[in-house]
N, C-alpha and C positions, 0 to 999 in steps of 0.2 A: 705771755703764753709760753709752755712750754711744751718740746715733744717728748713724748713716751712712749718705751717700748715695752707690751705686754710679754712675758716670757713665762713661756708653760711651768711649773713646776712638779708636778707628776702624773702619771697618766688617769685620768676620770675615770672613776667606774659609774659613771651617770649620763648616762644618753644625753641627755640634755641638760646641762645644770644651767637655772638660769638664776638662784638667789643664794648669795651666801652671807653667814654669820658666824663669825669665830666667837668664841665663848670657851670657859674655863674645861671645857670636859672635851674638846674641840671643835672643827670647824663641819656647823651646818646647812646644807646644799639641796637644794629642792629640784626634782626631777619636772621640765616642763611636760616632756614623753609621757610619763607614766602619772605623774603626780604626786611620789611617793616622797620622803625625806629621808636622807642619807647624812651619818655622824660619820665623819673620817678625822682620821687622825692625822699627827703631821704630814706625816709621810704619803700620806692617801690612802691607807686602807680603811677600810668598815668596818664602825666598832657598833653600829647600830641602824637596823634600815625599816622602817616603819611606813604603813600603806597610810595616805590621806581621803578626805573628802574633797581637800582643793581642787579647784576646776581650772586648768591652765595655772599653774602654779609657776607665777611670775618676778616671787621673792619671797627672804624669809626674816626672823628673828628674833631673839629669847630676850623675854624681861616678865619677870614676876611669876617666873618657875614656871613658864609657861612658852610652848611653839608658835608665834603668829606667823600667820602665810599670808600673799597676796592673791586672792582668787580671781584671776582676771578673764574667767567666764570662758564657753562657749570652748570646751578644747577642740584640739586638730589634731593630736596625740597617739591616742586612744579612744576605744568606743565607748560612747556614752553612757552614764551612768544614774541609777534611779534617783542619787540625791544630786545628781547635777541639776543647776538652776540655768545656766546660758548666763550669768550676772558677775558685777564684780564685788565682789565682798573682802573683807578683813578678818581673817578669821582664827579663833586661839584657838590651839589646840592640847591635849596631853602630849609631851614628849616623849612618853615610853609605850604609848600606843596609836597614838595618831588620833585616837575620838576628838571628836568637837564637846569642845566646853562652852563657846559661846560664838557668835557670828552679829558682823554689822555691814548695812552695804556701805558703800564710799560714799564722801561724803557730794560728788558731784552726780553721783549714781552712774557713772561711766565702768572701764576697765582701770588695774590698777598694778602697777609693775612692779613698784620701790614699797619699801616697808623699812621701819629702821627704832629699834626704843632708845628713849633717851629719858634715865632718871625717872620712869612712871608715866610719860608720855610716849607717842606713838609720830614718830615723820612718816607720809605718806604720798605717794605720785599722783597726781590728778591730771586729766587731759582738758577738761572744758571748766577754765580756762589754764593752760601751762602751766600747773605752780607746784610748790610743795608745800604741804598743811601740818600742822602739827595740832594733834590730838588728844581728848585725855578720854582713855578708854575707863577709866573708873568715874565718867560726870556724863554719860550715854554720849561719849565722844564728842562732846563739845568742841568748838575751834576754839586751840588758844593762841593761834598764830597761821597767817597763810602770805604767801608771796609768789607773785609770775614770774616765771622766767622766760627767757628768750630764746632758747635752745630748746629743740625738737626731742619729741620722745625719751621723757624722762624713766630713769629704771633704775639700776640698784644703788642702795644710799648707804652711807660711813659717816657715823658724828666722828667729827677731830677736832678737837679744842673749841675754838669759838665758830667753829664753821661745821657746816655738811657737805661731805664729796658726794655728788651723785653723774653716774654713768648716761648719757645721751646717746644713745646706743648706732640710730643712724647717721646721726653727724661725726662719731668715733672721738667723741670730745668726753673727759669727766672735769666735773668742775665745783669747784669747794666757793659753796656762798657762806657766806655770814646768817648764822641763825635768828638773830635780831632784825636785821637788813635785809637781808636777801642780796647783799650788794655780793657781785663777785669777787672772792679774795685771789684764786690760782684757776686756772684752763691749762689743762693736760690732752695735747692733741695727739691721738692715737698714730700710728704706721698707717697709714691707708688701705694700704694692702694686707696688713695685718689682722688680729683675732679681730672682733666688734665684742665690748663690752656689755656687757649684759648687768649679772650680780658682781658689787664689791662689797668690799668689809677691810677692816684695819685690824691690825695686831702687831703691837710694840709700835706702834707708829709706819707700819709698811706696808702700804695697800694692796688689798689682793683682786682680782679678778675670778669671773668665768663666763665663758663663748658659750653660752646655746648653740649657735649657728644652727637653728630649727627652722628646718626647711628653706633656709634660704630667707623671711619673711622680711621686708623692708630692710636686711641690711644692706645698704650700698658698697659695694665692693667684697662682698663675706666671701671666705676664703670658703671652697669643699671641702679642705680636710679634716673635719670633725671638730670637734668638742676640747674643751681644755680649762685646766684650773690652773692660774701662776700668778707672779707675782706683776706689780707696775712700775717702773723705774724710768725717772723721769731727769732732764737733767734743770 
């Protein structure tokens, strides 16, 4: 196990970002506040900001020229809205204007945090029971893979070589299992007092973070000082 320290890298222009996904055009962040998507660039500015249907928008990520978000139901954000369902869904979207092109609920029909493509499939967070699933959204999301974990509140997911990092947001732990296995390869134990992990994603091999800190909600220990995108640095 090792500690790490989250360190902001530019100032958010996103209430609340709780999913990110770096990609070639850059790095995509989904507002839990409003529900919208936001394209930043390295540096953090807005090269493109698009209104969604996501309902608590709890993660994000591009595969197959397409936006998937994690709808994890029932916002606390914002006022409700006529295509909000209170449910959690998976849901693609156009990237240049936010419409729904297609929608599936989860596969435990619970809420759903993590979202992540890998190669034409889909890794997904499920709560009942703990695991991460992996899915092929072009065979009506069939399971080609699922495993528990032991770690509470699972949230934003990074394929890395033979593993996936994903964020445990109240335990302040990210932790890279084996995609085969489920076995645990690395635990990356947060500051305590530090951000709470929310979305990650990789780029050149560097893991990145972002803090929701919305409202306060099951983090143990969450800091008041706002919102943050940076980077993870572990030793």
């Amino acid at each position: 196990m090792a500690n790490g320290q989250l360190v902001a890298e530019f100032p958010t222009p996103v209430r609340g970002p709780n999913g990110l996904q770096w990609t070639d055009e850059g790095l995509w962040v989904v507002d839990q506040w409003s529900d919208d998507a936001y394209l930043l660039s390295e540096q953090g500015e807005v090269l493109r900001h698009i209104g969604t249907v996501t309902e608590n928008a709890s993660g994000v990520t591009f595969g197959d020229g397409h936006l998937w978000t994690a709808s994890n139901g029932n916002t606390a954000g914002r006022p409700y809205r006529s295509t909000d369902t209170h449910l959690g869904w998976i849901m693609k979207l156009d990237p240049h204007t936010g419409e729904m092109v297609d929608r599936w609920r989860t596969p435990d029909g619970g809420g759903i945090h993590g979202i992540e493509w890998d190669d034409g499939l889909l890794w997904i967070t499920a709560f009942q029971p703990k695991a991460l699933w992996l899915v092929d959204p072009n065979d009506d999301f069939r399971t080609v893979r699922m495993f528990e974990v032991r770690w509470d509140r699972l949230h934003g997911l990074a394929r890395d070589g033979e593993g996936i990092w994903c964020a445990h947001t109240s335990d302040k732990v990210i932790v890279k299992y084996h995609v085969e296995t489920g076995v645990e390869m690395e635990v990356i134990r947060c500051d305590p007092d530090g951000p709470s992990p929310h979305g990650v994603s990789i780029k050149d091999g560097q893991l990145w973070y972002a803090d929701a800190n919305f409202a306060g909600k099951q983090n143990h220990g969450t800091r008041t000082d706002g919102q943050e995108i940076g980077k993870i640095v572990w030793e």
